[in-house]
N, C-alpha and C positions, 0 to 999 in steps of 0.2 A: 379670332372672334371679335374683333370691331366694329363700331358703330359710327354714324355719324346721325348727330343731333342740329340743331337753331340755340341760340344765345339771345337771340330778341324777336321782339314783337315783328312783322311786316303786315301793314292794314291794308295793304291791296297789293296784290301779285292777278293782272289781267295779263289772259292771254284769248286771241278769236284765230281761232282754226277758220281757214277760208280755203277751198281748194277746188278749182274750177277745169274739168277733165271736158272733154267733148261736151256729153250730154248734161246729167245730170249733178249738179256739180253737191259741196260739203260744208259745212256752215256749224261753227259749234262756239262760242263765246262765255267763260266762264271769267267770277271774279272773285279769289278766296283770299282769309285772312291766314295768315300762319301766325301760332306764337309757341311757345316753346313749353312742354306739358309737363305733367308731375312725371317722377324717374318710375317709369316701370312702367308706362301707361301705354307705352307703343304708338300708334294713329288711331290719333281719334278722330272723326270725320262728323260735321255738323253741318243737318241741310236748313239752312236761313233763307230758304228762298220763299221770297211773299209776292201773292196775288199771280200765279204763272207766270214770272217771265221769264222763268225755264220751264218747259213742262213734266209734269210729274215722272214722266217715262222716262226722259235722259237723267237724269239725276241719281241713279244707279251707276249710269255707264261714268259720270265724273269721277264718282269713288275709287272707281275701279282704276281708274284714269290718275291719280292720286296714289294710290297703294300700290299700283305696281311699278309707279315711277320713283316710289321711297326705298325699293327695294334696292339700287343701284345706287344712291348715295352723289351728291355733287363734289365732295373733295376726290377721296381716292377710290370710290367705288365699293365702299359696305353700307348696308342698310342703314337705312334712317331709321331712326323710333322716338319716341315721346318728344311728339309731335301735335297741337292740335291745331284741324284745318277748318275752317268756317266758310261754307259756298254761301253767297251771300247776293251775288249780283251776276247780270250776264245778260244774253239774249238768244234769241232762235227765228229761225227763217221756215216759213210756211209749209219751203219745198226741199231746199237743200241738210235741214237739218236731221242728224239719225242719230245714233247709239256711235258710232265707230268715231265723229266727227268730237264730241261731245267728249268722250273720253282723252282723245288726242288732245284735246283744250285743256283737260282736265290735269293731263299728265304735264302738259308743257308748263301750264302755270304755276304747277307744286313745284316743277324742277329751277323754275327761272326764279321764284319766289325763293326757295329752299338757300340758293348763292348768296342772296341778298339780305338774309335774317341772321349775318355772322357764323355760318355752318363751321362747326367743330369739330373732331373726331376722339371719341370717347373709347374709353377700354373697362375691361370688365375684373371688377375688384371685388379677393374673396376674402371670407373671412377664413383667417389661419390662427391657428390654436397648436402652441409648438409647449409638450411637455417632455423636462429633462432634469439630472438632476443639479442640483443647484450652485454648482462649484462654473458649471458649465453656462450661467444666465450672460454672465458680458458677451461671451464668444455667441448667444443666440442672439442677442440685441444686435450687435453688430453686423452678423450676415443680413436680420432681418432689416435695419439701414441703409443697409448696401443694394438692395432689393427694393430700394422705393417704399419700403412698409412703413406704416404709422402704428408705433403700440397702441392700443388700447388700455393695455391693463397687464398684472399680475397678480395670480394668486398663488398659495404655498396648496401645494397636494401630499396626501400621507407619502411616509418612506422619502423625507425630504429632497422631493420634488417640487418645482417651479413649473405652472403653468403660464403662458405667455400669451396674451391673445394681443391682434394684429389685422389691419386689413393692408392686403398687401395686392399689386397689380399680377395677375396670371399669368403676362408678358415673362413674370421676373420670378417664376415661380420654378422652371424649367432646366432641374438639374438640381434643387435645395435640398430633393432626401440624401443624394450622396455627399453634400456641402456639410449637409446637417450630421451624417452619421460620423463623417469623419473628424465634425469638429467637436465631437460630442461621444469619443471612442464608442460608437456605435450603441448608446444609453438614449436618444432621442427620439421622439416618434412626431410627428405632426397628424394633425390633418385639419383639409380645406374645404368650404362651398360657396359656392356664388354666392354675392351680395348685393353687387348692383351696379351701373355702367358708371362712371365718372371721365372728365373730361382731360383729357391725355395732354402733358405738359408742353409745351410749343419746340423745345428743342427736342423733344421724341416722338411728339407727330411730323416733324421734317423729314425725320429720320423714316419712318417708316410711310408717308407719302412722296418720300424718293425710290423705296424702294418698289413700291406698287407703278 
């Protein structure tokens, strides 16, 4: 369940669809701002376009052109998200321009644009809440360390009990209840829910854009 995101601003990403077949040929010129949006916001897509010089009717088909090109991602191929895209500039031809040409501009320039904004790939981090009794708290610190987790906190629960809260990556979550039960003669219970994407440390995004 990985993502890839932008790290910076990029103020023009142009691209012009030109495509001249026998007859009637294809014409689509778009020019959009990427910069990198608040976590959780997905694509945002903003039409800036003043006085037609796109007209009103293509500027659908950019969008389109844009979100479906996020979906494939430029590092190793997961979706983009919080993301925000700003069309802003472009142009259009009398005859050759349509819906199909318009989109294809729309997608090439989010993906050429997307390379060039420091694309990162992000992973998705839950919050874990690990209660146990209290003899047992090093042995839980420690798996959850080992695991990439950052504690948050603890508190004392009745029937002296330790609760442990933690966000920790999902990647490193896969196999912790029988870690956890055994480190914990079987007294330990957790549980986990998404929290939010965050950006995947450089020697474990190699790791796994080798193996994609």
């Amino acid at each position: 369940a990985y993502r890839e995101s932008i790290t910076r601003l990029l103020e023009r990403s142009e691209h012009r669809y030109v495509k001249q077949t026998g007859g009637r040929g294809m014409y689509g010129h778009v020019v959009l701002e990427l910069k990198p949006g608040e976590p959780g916001s997905g694509i945002i897509f903003e039409n800036d376009i003043k006085q037609g010089v796109i007209p009103r009717e293509f500027i659908p088909a950019v969008e389109k052109g844009v979100r479906e090109a996020a979906e494939g991602g430029v590092l190793a191929g997961y979706p983009m998200t919080d993301i925000a895209v700003r069309l802003y500039d472009g142009s259009f031809h009398e005859v050759d321009s349509n819906e199909m040409a318009f989109k294809m501009a729309g997608s090439m320039a989010f993906k050429e644009g997307a390379a060039k904004a420091a694309p990162v790939l992000q992973e998705p981090i839950m919050k874990v809440e690990v209660l146990a009794p209290e003899e047992f708290l090093g042995d839980i610190m420690g798996q959850l360390n080992s695991r990439r987790g950052e504690i948050l906190g603890m508190e004392v629960r009745p029937g002296n009990a330790q609760a442990v809260r933690a966000m920790v990556p999902l990647a490193e979550m896969f196999g912790y209840a029988t870690d956890l039960r055994s480190g914990t003669q079987g007294r330990g219970v957790f549980t986990m829910e998404f929290d939010h994407y965050a950006r995947v440390a450089d020697n474990v995004a190699r790791v796994i854009m080798g193996d994609r």
